[in-house]
Structures are given as C-alpha cells and as structure tokens.
C-alpha positions in Angstrom: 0.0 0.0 0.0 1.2 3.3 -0.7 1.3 6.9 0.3 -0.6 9.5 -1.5 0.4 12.8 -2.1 -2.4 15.5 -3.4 -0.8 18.6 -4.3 -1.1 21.2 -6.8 2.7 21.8 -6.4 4.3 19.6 -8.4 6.0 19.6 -12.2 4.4 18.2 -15.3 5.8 17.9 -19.1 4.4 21.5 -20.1 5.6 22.9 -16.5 8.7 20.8 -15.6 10.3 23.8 -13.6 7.2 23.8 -11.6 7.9 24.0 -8.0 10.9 21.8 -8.2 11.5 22.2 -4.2 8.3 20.0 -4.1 9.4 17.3 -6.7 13.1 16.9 -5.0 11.0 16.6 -1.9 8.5 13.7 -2.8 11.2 12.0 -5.2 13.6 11.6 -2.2 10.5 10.5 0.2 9.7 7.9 -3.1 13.1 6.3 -2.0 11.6 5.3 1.1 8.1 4.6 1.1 5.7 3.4 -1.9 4.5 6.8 -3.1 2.1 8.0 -5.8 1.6 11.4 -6.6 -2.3 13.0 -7.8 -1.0 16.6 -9.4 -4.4 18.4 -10.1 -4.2 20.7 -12.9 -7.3 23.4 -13.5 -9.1 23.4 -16.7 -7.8 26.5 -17.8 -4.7 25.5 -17.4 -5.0 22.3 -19.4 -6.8 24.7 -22.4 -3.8 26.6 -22.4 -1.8 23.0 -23.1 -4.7 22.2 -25.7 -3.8 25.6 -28.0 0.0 25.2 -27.4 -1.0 21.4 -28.8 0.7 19.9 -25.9 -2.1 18.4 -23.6 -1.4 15.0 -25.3 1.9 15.0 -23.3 0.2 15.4 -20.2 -2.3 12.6 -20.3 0.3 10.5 -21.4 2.4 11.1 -18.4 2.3 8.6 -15.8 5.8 9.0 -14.4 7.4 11.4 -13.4 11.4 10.4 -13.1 10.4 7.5 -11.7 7.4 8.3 -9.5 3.9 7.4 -10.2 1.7 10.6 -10.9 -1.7 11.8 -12.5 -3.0 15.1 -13.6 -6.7 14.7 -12.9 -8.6 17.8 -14.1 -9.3 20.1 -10.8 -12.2 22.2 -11.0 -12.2 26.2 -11.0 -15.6 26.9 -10.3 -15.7 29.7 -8.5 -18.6 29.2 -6.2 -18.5 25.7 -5.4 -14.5 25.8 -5.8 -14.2 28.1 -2.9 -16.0 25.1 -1.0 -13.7 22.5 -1.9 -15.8 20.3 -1.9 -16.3 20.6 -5.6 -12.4 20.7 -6.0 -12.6 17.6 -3.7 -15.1 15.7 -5.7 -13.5 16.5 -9.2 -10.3 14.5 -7.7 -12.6 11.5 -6.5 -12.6 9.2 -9.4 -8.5 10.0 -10.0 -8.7 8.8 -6.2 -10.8 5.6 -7.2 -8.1 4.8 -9.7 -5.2 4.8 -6.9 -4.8 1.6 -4.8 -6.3 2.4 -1.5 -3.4 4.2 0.3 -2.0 3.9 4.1 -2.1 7.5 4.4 -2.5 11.2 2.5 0.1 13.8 2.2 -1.2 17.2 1.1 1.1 20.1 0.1 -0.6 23.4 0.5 -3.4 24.4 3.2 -6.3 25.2 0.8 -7.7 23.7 -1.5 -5.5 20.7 -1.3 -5.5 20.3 2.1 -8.8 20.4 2.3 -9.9 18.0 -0.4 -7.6 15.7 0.6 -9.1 15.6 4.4 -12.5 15.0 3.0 -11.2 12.1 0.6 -9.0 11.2 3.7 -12.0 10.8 5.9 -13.9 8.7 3.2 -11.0 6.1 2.6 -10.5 6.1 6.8 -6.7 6.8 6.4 -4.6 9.6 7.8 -4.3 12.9 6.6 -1.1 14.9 6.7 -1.9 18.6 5.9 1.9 20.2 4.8 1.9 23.9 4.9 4.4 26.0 3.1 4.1 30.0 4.1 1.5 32.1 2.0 -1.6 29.4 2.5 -0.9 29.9 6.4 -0.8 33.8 5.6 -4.0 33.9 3.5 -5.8 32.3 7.0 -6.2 36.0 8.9 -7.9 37.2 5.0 -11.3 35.5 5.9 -13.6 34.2 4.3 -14.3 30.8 3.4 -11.4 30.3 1.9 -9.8 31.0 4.7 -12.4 29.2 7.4 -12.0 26.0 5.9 -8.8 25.9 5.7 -8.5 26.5 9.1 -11.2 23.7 9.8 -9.3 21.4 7.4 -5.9 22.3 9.5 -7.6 21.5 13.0 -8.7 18.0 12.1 -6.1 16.9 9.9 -3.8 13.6 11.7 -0.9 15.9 11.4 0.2 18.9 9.9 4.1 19.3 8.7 5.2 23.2 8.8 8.5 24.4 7.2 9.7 26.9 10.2 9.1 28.0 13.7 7.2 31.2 12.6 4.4 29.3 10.6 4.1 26.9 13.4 3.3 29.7 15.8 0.8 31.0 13.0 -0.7 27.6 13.5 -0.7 27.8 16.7 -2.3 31.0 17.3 -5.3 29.5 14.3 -6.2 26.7 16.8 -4.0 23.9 15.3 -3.0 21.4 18.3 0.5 21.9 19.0 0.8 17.9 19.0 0.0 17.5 16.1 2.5 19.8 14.7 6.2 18.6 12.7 8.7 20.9 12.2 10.8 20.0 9.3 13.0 22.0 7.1 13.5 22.0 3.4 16.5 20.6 2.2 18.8 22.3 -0.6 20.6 20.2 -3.7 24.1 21.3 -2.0 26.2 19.8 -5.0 24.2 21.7 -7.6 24.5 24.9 -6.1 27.8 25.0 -5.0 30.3 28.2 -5.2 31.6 27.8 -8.8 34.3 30.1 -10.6 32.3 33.4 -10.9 34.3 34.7 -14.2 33.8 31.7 -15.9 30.0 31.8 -14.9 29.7 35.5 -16.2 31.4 34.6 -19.5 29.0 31.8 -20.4 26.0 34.3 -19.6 27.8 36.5 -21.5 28.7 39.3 -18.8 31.7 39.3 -19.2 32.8 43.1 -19.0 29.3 43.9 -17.3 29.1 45.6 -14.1 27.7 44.6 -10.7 24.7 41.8 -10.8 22.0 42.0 -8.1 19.7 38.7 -9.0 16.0 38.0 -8.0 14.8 34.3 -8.3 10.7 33.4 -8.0 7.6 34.0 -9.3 6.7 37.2 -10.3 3.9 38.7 -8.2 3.2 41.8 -6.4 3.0 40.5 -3.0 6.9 38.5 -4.0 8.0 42.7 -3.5 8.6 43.6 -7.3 6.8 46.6 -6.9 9.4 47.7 -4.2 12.8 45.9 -6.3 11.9 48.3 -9.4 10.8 51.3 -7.3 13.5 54.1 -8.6 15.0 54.7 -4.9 16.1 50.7 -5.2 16.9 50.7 -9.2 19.4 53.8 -8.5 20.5 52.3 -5.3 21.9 50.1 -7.9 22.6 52.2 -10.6 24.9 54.0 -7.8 26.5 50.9 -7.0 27.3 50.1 -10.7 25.2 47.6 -11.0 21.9 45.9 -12.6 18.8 43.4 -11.4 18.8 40.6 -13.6 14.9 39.0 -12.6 14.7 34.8 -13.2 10.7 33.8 -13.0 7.6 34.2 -14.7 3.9 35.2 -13.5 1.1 37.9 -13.3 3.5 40.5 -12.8 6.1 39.8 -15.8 3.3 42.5 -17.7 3.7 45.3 -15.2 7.6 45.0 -15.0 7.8 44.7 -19.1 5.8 48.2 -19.4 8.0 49.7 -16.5 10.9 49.1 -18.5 9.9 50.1 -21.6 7.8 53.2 -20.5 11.0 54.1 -18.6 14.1 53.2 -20.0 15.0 51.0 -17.9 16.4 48.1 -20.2 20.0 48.7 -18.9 19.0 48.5 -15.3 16.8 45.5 -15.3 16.4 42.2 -17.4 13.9 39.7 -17.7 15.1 36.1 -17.8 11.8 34.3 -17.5 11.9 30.5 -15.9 15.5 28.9 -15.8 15.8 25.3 -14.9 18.0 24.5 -11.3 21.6 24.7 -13.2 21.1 28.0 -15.3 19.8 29.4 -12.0 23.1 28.0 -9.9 24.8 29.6 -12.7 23.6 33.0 -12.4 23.7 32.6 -8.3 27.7 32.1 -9.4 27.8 35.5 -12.0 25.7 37.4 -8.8 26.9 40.1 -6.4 23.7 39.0 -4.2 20.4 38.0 -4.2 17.6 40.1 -3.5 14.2 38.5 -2.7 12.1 41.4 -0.8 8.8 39.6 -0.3 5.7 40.4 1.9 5.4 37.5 3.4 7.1 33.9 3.3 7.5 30.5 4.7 11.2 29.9 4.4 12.0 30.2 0.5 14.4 27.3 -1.0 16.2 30.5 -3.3 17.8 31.9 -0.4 19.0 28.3 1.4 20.1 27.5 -2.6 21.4 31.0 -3.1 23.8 30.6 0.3 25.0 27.0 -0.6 26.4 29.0 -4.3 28.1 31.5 -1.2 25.7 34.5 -2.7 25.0 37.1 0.2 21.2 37.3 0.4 19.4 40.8 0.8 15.7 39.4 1.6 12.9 40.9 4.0 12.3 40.3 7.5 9.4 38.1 7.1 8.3 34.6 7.8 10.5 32.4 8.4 13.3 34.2 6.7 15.2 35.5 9.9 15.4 32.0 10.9 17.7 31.2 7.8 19.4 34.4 7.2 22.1 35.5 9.9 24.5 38.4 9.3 27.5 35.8 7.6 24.8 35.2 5.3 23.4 38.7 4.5 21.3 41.5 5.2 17.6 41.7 6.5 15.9 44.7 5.3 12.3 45.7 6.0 9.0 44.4 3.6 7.2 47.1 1.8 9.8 49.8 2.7 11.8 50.8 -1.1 14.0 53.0 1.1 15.2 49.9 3.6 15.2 47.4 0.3 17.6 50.3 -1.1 20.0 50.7 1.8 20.4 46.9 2.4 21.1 46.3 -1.2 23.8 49.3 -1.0 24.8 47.7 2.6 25.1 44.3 0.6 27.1 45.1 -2.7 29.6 47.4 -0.1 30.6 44.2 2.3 33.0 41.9 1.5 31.9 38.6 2.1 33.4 35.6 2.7 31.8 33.2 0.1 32.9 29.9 2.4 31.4 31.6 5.7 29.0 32.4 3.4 27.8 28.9 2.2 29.0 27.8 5.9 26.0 30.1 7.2 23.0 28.0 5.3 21.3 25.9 7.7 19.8 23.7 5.8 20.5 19.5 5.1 20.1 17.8 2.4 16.7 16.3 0.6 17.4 13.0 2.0 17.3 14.4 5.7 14.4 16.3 4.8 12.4 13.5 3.7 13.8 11.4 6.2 11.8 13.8 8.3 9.4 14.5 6.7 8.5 10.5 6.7 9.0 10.3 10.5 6.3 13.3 10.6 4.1 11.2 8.4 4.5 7.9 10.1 3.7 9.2 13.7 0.3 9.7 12.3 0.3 5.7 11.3 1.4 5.4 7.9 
C-alpha cells in the first residue's frame, strides 16, 4: 500500500520547472516509502496546453522520473470551488483509480489540504496537511477560503510546517500543538555549489558587465517587485554600478515589461523568465547577491540555494526568513519599505563577504534528511 500525495505543487511535461522544491522533496520521500503522486491541474490551465497542442503529453504522463503521478482535471468553479468540496469531488474518481493508500500527504493548506481531508475521511486513512508559508498567511484574510482551511488544518492527523514562525501561526489558528512537525526544506548542495564566478559570467555572457543583483521566483506583487523596481532601489543600484537581472515568470512579468519600456529601464533591469535548477546556480555564481524582498514567506528554498552557491542574500524580515538568514549570510531589510530594500542592497554590494562563511551560514540538510523527516512526521500519524 502506498502513500498519497495531493498537491497542486508539483512539475508536469508543459511545467517541468514547476515547483521543483516539491518534486526533490517527494522524489527523495519515493526512495523510502511506496509513493504516488495525484498533481491536479485546473481546466484552464489544461486549455492553455490544448492551444500550445501539448495536452497530449500530459495525459500521457504517468511517471514522473520514476514516480507514479496523474493530472486529474481540478475544477475552478468559483462558487463551489471556494467550498472545496467541488475541488474535492472532481479529484474522487482520480482517487478511485489509486490503490487504496496507508495515508495522505497534502502540500498546501487550501484547496489541497482540504480536499484531501475529506477524501482522507472517506478512505478512513490519515491525513497529513503540509503547509508552506502564504496558505498559512491567507488564514487572517477571511472568508471561506480562509475558514475551511482552518477547519481542514484542525482535524487533519498531522500537519508538517517548514519553520518556527508558521508553526506559531498555526498555533495562534487553533491547530493542536501535537500535532505539529517541524521539518526544514533541504537544498541540492552539490548543484549549487560556489563555482568560478568569471567563468560563470562569460558563459551568460557578462563578461565586462558591471555589478549583478539577482531575484529568483515568481513574479507577483505581493513576492516585493513593486518595491525591487521602485526608482529609490533601481538607483541604489545604478549607484552601485550595478543591474537586477529577474529569473521567474507570472502575473506580474506584464507590469515589469511596461516599467521598463515606458521608462528606459532596459539597462537597469532584465527579464530572464523561468531557468531550470543549473542556469539558476549559474547565475547565483555571475551574482553580487540576491535580493528577494517579499511580503510574506515561509522559508523560501532560493535563499538556502542562493547561500550554498556563497551568494549574500538581501531578503525581508518576514516569515520564516530571519530563521535562515544571519549576518554571515546577509542583510535583513524591512517588507514594503523601497527606502530599507535600497539601503540593504547598498549595505550588501559594499561588504566583502566571505563566500565559504558564506555557504558555511546556510542551515539547511540535504533532501534525503528532509524526507527522512518528513517520513518520520508522516508515520507518527500511522502510515
């Protein structure tokens, strides 16, 4: 009997940089227990595989690298959908499909979490509830989003958080303390290692090129774009000889594209888009620091990935963040404050930093020992 993981979280053919934190996760935790993997994908979603002529691909997948997976249509109705139980029930006969598992794993709060309580409850097996940062966040938003979330969170068998901060969010949302694991992500410390940094800037062909401050993740408002392009921060920069290179994709990619072109602003920032793991070590390696000025967090894999390449971090007091980054490692700076973002970025690209103290500073294990605890979370719940 296996274990079954419900997540939206998860890469797929069309997607394969898709949350790839999760995927080294579950394909470690594969190593050591039976596991299968349901990977909803939303109908509009799937339509934009169907005019790219590439939703073929994804119903044929029924492996990924070596783990069992399906991509069972989630539904987006936005009535029920807000629910879940209609996101719930449009995973059910995916669910029927599966062998009957020893226990569920969800990855996000709401609506994975959620649905896969409910199917949980009707299969009589544990339900793990995983929670990475922003899901906990959305709970003080209301709404019944955020209510059954938190009902889904107070009954799950267990609930796995990925630092101290969100388990005193869950904490202070009614979740049992004894039912709480703490357990860290782990980082892919022989792909991002330190590397020769000429040799990286000559392959991306910046060779000659000034100063390189780097974001990596997706791009959304709340993710602190709007304060990274502000003009204070952009001739913080400027000052400092250097440029923002930005490596993601999302919502926001629109707003940043009309910044630059309404403003000149082509020499100051560029636009990568999505980079798989070794183009992103790469650039980590061509970097004067990374800057990831989010509103709120959990405890992002970028900056544990950025310190094992020996990259100084300038990232925002939020979250779970303070619990990663200490002053070897880099600079906190304020969220939503361009003025703090600015002086921490000057504060960063003026230190000289010790690249091994730097990469000695990041506290996190491998994905073996984070699945190994991760497992032992799981299995104290009867898997």
């Amino acid at each position: 009997m296996t274990l079954l993981v419900v997540t939206n979280l998860f890469p797929n053919p069309i997607e394969p940089q898709r949350s790839t934190f999760n995927e080294r996760q579950l394909l470690a935790l594969a190593q050591r227990e039976p596991t299968e993997v349901l990977a909803p994908v939303d109908w509009v979603r799937k339509f934009a595989f169907l005019r790219r002529g590439r939703l073929g691909e994804l119903r044929r997948c029924r492996d990924w690298r070596g783990l069992p997976v399906r991509y069972p249509t989630s539904s987006t109705c936005r009535v029920l959908a807000r629910a879940g139980l209609h996101w719930a029930l449009s995973l059910l006969p995916a669910m029927l499909a599966v062998a009957r598992p020893r226990a569920i794993l969800a990855t996000w709060a709401y609506p994975d979490g959620f649905a896969a309580l409910l199917l949980g409850r009707l299969l009589r097996v544990p339900v793990t509830i995983k929670v990475h940062g922003s899901d906990v966040e959305s709970l003080d938003e209301g709404g019944w989003h955020a209510s059954l979330a938190r009902w889904a969170l107070r009954r799950a068998d267990g609930v796995v958080s990925v630092s101290r901060y969100l388990r005193d969010r869950l904490l202070a949302h009614g979740v049992d303390p004894a039912r709480i694991a703490v357990v860290a992500n782990g980082v892919d410390a022989e792909g991002f290692r330190p590397g020769d940094r000429g040799a990286a800037r000559s392959e991306l062909g910046l060779a000659g090129e000034g100063r390189l401050v780097l974001y990596v993740g997706n791009l959304k408002a709340d993710k602190g774009l709007p304060e990274l392009v502000d003009p204070r921060v952009v001739a913080a920069c400027r000052d400092a000889g250097a440029s923002i290179a930005i490596v993601g994709d999302g919502p926001y990619r629109a707003v940043l594209e009309r910044r630059i072109r309404e403003e000149g602003l082509a020499d100051s920032i560029r636009l990568l888009g999505r980079l798989p793991p070794e183009r992103i070590a790469l650039w980590m390696n061509a970097a004067d620091c990374l800057c990831l000025p989010s509103h709120h967090e959990g405890i992002p894999n970028v900056i544990l990935e950025a310190l094992s390449c020996g990259l100084p971090v300038v990232a925002t007091r939020v979250g779970g963040i303070p619990e990663v980054l200490d002053p070897a490692g880099g600079v906190l700076v304020e969220p939503r404050d361009p003025d703090s973002l600015a002086g921490g970025i000057r504060a960063a690209l003026g230190a000289r930093w010790d690249r091994d103290a730097v990469r000695a500073s990041c506290p996190a294990g491998d994905w073996n020992a984070s699945a190994d605890a991760l497992r032992h979370a799981i299995k104290g719940r009867k898997l």
